[in-house]
C-alpha positions as CSV (number, residue, x, y, z in Angstrom):
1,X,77.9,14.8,180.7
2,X,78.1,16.5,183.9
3,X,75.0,17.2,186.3
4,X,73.1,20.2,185.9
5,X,71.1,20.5,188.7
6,X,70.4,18.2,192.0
7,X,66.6,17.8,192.5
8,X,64.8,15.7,195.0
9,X,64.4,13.2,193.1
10,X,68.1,12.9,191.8
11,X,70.2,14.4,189.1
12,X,69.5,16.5,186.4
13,X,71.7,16.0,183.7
14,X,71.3,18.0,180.0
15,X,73.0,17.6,176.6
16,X,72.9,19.0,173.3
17,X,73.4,17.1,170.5
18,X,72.4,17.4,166.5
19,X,68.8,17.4,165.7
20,X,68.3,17.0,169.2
21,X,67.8,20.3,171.3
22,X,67.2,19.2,174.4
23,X,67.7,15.9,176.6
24,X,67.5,15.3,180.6
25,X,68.1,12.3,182.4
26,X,66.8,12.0,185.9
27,X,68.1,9.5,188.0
28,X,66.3,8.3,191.4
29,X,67.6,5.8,193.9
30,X,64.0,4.4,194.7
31,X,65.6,2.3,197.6
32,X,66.9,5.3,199.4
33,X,64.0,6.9,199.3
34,X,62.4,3.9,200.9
35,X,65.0,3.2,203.3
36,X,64.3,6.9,204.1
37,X,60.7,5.9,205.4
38,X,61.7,2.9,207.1
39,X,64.3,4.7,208.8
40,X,62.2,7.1,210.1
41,X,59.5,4.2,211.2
42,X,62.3,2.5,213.1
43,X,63.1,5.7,215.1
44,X,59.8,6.1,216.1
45,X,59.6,2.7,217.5
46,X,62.9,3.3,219.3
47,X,61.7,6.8,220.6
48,X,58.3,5.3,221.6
49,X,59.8,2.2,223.8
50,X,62.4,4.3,225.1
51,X,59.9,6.5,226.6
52,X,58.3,4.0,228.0
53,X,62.0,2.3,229.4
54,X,62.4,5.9,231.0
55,X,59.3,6.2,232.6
56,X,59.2,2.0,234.2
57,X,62.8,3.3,235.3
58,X,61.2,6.1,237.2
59,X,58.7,3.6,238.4
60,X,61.4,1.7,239.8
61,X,63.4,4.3,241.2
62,X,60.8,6.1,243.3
63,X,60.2,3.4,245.7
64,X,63.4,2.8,246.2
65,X,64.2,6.1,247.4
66,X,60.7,6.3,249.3
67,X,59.4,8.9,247.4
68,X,55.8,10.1,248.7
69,X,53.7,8.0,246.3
70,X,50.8,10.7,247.0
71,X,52.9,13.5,245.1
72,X,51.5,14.6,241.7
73,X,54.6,13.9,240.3
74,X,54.5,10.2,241.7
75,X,50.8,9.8,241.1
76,X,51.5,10.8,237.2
77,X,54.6,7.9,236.6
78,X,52.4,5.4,238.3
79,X,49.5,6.2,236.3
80,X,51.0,6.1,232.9
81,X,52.7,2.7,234.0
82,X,50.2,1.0,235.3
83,X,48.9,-0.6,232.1
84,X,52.1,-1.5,230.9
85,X,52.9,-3.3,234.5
86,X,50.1,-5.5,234.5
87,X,51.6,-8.6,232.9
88,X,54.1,-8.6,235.4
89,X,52.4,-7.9,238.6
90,X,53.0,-10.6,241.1
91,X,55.8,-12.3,238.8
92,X,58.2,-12.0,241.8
93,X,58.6,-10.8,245.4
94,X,60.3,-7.3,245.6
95,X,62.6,-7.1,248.3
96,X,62.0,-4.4,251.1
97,X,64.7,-3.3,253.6
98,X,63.8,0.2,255.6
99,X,60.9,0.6,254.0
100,X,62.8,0.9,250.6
101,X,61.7,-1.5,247.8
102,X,63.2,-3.2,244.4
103,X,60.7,-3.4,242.4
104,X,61.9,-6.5,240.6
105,X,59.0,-7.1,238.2
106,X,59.7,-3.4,236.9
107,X,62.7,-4.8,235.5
108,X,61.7,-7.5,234.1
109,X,59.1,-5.2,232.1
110,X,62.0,-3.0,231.0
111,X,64.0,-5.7,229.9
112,X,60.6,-7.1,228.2
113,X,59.9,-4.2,226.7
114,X,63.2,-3.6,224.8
115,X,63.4,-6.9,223.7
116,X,60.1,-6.0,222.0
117,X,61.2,-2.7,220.8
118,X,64.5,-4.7,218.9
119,X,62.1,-7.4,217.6
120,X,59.6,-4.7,216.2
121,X,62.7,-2.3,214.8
122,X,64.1,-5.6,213.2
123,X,60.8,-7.2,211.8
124,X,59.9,-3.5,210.0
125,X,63.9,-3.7,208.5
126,X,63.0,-7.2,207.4
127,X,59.8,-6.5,205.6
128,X,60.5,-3.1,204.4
129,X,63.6,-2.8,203.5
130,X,64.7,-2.5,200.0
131,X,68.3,-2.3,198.3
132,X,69.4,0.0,196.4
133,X,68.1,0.3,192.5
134,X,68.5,3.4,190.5
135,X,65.7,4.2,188.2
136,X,66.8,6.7,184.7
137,X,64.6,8.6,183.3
138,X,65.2,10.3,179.6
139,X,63.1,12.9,177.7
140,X,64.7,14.3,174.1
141,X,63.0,17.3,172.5
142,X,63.8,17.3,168.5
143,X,64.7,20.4,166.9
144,X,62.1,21.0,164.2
């Protein structure tokens, strides 16, 4: 028995046999389809924290170039930052030399904040995740 036709939901396969006019099996791998999903919600967990990494790393690299913190551009990455800084603020002293600063408790919230995003992205893996089981399905039509 060969496949007839590939669906969404698996293979199609048809058969003719006597007194029997019609039979299809449809197979379904139910754990890829959820893998599928938790794929897909582990992404957007990476996507989301990595976002955020990207904009903390603009965070720290504005002062230490001595960007104008008055430019929109500035004014927007501190803004959108700002909540996420506030369990670090005042962790550590940031070195200044020239008027140039390190911001080090911006790195301590990137480094915070991926360890979060691993621990999030593993825990949905852990919970979620399902191996994988096919699932046959069989309808026969009888010839009258």
């Amino acid at each position: 028995m060969s496949p007839e036709r590939e669906t969404n939901q698996g293979y199609v396969y048809t058969e003719e046999r006597p007194a029997v006019r019609r039979r299809k099996e449809v197979i379904r791998d139910v754990g890829a389809e959820r893998r599928v999903v938790v794929s897909k919600i582990v992404y957007l967990i990476w996507l989301l924290f990595g976002v955020l990494d990207v904009l903390l790393l603009f965070r720290f690299g504005l002062p230490l170039i001595k960007a104008n913190p008055n430019n929109a551009f500035a004014d927007f990455i501190y803004d959108q930052t700002a909540l996420f800084m506030k369990p670090f603020v005042g962790l550590v002293q940031s070195p200044t030399s020239n008027g140039r600063v390190i911001d080090i408790p911006v790195l301590v919230a990137i480094i915070v904040y991926s360890l979060v995003a691993w621990v999030l992205a593993r825990l949905v893996w852990v919970l979620f995740y399902r191996p994988g089981r096919r699932v046959v399905s069989t309808l026969e039509e009888e010839d009258d």
